[in-house]
C-alpha positions in Angstrom: -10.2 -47.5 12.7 -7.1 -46.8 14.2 -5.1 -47.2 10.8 -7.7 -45.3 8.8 -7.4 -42.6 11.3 -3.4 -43.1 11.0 -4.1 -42.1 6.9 -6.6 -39.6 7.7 -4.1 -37.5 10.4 -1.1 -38.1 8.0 -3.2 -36.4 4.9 -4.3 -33.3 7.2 -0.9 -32.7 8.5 0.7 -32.7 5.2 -2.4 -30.3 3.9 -1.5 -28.0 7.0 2.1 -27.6 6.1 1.0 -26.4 2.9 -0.2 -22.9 3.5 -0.3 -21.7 -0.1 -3.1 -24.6 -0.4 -5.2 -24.1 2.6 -5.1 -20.4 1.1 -6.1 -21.8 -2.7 -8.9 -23.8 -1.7 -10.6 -21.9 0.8 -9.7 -18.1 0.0 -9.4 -18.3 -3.9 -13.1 -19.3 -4.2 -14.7 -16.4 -2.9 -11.8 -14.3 -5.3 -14.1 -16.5 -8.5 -17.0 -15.6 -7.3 -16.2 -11.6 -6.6 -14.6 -11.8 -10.2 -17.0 -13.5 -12.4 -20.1 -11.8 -10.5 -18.5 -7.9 -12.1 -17.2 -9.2 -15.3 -20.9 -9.7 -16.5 -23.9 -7.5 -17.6 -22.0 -4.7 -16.2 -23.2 -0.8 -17.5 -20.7 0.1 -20.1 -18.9 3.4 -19.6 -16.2 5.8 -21.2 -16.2 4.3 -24.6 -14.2 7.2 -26.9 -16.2 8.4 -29.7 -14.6 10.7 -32.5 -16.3 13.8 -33.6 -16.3 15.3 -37.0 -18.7 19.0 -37.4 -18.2 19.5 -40.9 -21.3 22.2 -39.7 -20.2 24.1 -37.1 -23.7 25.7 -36.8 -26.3 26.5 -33.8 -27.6 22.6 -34.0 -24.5 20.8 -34.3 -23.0 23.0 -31.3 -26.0 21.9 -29.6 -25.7 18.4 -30.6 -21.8 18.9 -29.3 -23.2 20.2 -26.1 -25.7 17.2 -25.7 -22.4 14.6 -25.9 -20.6 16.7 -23.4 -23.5 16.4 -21.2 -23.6 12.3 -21.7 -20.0 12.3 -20.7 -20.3 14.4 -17.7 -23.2 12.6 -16.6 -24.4 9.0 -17.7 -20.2 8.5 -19.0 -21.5 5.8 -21.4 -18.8 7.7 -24.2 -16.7 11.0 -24.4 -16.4 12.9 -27.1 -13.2 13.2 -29.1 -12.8 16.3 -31.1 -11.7 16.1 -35.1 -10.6 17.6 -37.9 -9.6 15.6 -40.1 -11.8 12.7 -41.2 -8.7 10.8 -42.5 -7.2 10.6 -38.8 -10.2 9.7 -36.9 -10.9 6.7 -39.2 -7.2 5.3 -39.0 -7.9 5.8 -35.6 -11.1 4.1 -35.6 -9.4 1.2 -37.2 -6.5 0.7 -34.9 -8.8 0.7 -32.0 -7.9 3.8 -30.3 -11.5 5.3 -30.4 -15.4 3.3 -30.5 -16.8 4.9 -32.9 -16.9 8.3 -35.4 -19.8 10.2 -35.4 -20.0 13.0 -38.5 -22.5 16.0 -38.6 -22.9 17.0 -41.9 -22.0 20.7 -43.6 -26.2 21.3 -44.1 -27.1 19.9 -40.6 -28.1 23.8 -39.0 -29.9 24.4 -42.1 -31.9 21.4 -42.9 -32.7 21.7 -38.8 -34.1 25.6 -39.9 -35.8 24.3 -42.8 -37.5 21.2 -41.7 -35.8 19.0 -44.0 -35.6 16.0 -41.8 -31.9 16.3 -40.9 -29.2 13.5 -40.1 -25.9 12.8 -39.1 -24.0 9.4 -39.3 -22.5 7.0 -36.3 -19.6 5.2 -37.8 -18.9 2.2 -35.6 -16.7 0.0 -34.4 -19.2 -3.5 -35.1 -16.6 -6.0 -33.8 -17.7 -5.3 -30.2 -21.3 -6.0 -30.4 -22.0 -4.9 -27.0 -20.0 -2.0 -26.9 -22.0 -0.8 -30.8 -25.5 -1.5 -28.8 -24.7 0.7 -26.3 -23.4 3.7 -28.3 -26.7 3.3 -30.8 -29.1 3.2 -28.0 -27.3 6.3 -26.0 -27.2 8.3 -29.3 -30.9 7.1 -30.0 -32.2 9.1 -26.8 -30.1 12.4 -27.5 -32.0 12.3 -31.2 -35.5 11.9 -28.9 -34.2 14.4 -26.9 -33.5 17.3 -30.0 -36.7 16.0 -31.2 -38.8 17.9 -28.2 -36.2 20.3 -27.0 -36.8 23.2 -24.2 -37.5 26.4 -26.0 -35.0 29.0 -24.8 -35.1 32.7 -25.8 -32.6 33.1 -28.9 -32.7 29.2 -29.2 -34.1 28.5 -33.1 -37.3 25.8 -32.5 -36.6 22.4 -33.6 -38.8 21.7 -36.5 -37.5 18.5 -38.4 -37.1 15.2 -37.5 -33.3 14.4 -36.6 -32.1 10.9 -37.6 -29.2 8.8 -37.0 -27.6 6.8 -39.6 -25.5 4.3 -38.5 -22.9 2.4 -40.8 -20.8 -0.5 -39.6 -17.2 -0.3 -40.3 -16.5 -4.2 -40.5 -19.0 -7.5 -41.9 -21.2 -8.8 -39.2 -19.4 -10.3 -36.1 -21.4 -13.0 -35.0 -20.4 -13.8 -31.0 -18.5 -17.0 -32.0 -16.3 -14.8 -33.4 -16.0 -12.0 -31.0 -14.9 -15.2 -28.7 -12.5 -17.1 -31.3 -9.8 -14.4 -29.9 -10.0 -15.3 -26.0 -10.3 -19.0 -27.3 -7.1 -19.2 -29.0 -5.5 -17.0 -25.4 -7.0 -19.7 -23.7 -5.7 -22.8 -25.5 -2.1 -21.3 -25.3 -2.4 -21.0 -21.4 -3.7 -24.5 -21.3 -0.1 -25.5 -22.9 1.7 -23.2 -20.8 -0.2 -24.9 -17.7 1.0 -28.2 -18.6 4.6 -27.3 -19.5 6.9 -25.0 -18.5 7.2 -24.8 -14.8 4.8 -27.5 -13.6 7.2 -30.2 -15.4 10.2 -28.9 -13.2 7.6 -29.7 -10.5 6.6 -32.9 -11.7 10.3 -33.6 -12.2 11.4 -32.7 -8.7 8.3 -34.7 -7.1 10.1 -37.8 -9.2 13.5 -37.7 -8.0 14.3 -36.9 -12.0 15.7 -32.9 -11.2 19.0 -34.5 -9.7 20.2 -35.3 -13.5 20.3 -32.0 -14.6 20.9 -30.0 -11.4 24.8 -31.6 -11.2 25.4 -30.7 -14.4 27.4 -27.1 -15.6 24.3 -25.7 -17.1 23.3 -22.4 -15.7 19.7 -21.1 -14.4 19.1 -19.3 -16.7 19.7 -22.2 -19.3 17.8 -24.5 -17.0 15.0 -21.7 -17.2 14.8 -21.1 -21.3 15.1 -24.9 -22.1 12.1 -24.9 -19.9 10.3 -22.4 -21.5 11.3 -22.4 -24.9 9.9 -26.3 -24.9 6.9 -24.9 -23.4 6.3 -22.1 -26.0 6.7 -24.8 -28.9 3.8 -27.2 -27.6 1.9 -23.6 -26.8 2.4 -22.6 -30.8 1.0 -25.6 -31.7 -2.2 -25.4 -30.2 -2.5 -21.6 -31.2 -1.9 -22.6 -34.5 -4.4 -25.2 -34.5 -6.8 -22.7 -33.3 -6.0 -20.1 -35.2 -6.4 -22.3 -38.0 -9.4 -24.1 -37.5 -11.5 -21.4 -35.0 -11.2 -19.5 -37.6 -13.1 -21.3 -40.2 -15.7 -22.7 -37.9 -16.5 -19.3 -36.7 -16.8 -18.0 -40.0 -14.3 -15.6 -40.4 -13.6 -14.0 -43.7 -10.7 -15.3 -46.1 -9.6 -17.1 -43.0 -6.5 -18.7 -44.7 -5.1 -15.3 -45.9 -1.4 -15.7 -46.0 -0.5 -12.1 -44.5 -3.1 -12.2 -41.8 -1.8 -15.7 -40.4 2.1 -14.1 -40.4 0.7 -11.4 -38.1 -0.9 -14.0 -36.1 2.0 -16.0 -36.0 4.1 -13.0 -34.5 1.2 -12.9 -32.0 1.0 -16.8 -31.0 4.6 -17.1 -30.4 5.2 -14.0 -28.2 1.9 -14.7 -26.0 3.0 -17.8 -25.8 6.1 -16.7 -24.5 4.8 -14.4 -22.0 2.2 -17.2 -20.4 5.4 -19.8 -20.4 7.7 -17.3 -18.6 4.8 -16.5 -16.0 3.9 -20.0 -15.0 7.4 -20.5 -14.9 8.0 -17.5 -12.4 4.9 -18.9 -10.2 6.1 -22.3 -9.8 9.8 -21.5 -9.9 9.7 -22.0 -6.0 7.0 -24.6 -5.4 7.7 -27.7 -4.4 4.3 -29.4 -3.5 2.9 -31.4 -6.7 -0.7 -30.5 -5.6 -0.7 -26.5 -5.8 -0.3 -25.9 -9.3 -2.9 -28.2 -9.9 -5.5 -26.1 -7.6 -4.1 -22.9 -8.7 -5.4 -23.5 -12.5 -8.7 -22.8 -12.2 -8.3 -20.0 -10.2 -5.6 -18.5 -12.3 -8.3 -19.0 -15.8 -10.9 -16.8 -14.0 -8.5 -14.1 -12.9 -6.4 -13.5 -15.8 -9.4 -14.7 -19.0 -12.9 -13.2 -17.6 -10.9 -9.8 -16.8 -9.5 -9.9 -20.4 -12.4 -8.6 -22.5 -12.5 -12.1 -23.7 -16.2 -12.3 -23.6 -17.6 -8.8 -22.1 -16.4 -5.2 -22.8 -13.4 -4.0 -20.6 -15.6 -0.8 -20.6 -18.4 -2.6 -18.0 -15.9 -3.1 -15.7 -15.5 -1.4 -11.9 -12.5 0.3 -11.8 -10.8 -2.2 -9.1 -11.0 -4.6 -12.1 -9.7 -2.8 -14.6 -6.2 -2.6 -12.4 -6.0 -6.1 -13.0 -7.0 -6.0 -16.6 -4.3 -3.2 -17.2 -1.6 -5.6 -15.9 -3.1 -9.0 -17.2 -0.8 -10.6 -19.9 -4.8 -11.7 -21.4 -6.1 -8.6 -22.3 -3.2 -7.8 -24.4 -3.5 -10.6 -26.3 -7.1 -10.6 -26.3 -7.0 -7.5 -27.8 -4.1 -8.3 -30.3 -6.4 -11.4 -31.6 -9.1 -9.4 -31.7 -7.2 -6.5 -33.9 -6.2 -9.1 -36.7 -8.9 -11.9 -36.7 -11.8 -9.4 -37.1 -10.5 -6.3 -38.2 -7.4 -7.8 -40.5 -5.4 -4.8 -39.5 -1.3 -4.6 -39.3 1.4 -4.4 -36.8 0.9 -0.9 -35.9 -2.6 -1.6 -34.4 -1.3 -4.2 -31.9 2.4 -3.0 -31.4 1.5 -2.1 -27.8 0.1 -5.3 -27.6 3.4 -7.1 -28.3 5.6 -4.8 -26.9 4.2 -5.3 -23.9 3.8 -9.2 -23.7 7.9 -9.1 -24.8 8.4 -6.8 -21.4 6.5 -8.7 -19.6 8.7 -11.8 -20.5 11.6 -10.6 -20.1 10.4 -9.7 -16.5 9.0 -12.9 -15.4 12.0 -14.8 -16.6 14.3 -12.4 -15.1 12.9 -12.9 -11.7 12.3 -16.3 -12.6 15.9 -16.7 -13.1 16.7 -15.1 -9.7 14.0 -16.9 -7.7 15.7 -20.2 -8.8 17.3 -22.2 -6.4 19.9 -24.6 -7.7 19.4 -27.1 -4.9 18.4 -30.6 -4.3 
């Protein structure tokens, strides 16, 4: 007993010299659990719908007034004000509103003259959950016009109002609303295994002294490092981009301009994740931590992403860390060009932020670097 106790004290005092460890595997839990339990099921809010009133009569100013209400009180969308129907569906396109809804020139007067009105929901389909949400909030304002309060001066609804919704892309299945956090995913996996956690490996086997007594310079030390990293990343977003694509069923998934833009995409996220491992194991020493920080690291940077649930569900604590994860910007990019086929302009914020946010990791990466033995 007295040598297993001799094995058992000399493992606990090495786990007690290891703070960032004790922290990982007692502290980092709870931060899964508080994480994963608000990026579910959560009530979807402030989605940005455009508005086109091609009418401009008593019903569609009281249509107008029933969004404004939505938005100042349930928040599930706020209305965007149009003029041109050419703008709001490039915007639309690019992402930078949910949906487009258009009330007709003849709206006030087939509301008059019983003639079973409409006016369309154009919608952004590639976010199933986000579509469901808009339909069903838009579905109770048409219950609500169709047994309005009578007002003095207000004209009586007589007609049926309907909603007519058209989907902007082919049906997303969820497979494919996933394929884009899938391919994020498989490039952090490579940039978990390379990168920084070989110049741990490295120092944990004696093999860093070869290089560190050579001329080359941190910063050398640091792209060689990450450059070799990004490769192997590339690869496996390749393969995903590839493959996930036809086993989710994604339309003319070989198309040779699409996979360019996707190629732009896999090489600077895979950048970005490289550099950041990089910059979080730049001062570790202890083989042991990266390897409990993984999991913890997948939860906080891919469930906050809008990998597999609207952004728009989220409390607002979490959208701070979706607003500086490197995920959600790639997320989104993947999303943007799998399932929408659209060009660089719709994810150019998207990759110029992934490039600063390289460039900023391996900056401090390169001055956190300690060129010792």
């Amino acid at each position: 007993m007295h040598r297993i106790w001799a094995l058992i004290e000399r493992d606990l005092r090495r786990f007690r010299r290891s703070p960032t460890l004790i922290i990982v595997s007692m502290v980092m839990p709870l931060i899964q659990l508080v994480v994963l339990g608000y990026a579910f099921g959560g009530t979807i809010r402030n989605l940005r719908v455009g508005v086109i009133d091609q009418d401009h009569g008593p019903s569609a100013i009281q249509l107008k007034e029933m969004f404004g209400a939505v938005a100042a009180n349930a928040r599930t969308f706020e209305p965007v004000a149009y003029a041109d129907a050419t703008d709001a569906m490039r915007d639309l396109r690019t992402g930078k509103i949910n949906a487009l809804v258009t009330i007709p020139p003849d709206f006030s007067r087939k509301v008059l003259a019983g003639a079973n009105p409409e006016f369309a929901l154009v919608e952004d389909n590639t976010d199933q959950f986000a579509a469901a949400s808009l339909q069903a909030s838009l579905s109770q304002i048409v219950a609500a016009m169709a047994h309005p309060p009578v007002m003095h001066g207000t004209p009586a609804m007589t007609a049926t109002v309907k909603l007519a919704v058209v989907e902007v892309y082919p049906y997303v299945p969820y497979i494919q609303f996933l394929l884009p956090g899938t391919i994020t995913l498989a490039i952090f996996i490579s940039a978990m295994i390379g990168g920084g956690i070989i110049y741990i490996d490295d120092k944990a086997r004696g093999l860093h002294e070869g290089y560190l007594v050579t001329p080359i310079r941190k910063l050398e030390l640091i792209l060689g490092f990450t450059l070799s990293g990004a490769l192997k990343a590339v690869i496996s977003g390749v393969v995903l981009v590839t493959l996930g694509s036809i086993i989710a069923g994604v339309p003319d998934p070989l198309n040779f301009f699409r996979f360019l833009r996707l190629m732009v995409l896999v090489v600077i996220t895979a950048l970005a994740l490289i550099s950041m491992m990089f910059l979080l194991m730049v001062r570790v020493n202890d083989p042991l931590v990266p390897r409990a920080i993984f999991g913890v690291l997948n939860t906080v940077l891919f469930f906050p992403s809008g990998a597999v649930y609207p952004i728009e569900a989220f409390p607002k604590w979490m959208r701070v860390i979706t607003a500086a994860d490197p995920f959600t910007y790639a997320v989104h990019g993947f999303k943007e060009v799998l399932l929408k086929n659209t060009g660089l302009e719709a994810i150019s914020r998207d990759l110029l932020f992934l490039t600063l946010f390289t460039l900023i990791c391996m900056t401090l990466a390169t001055l956190a670097f300690k060129r010792t033995l």
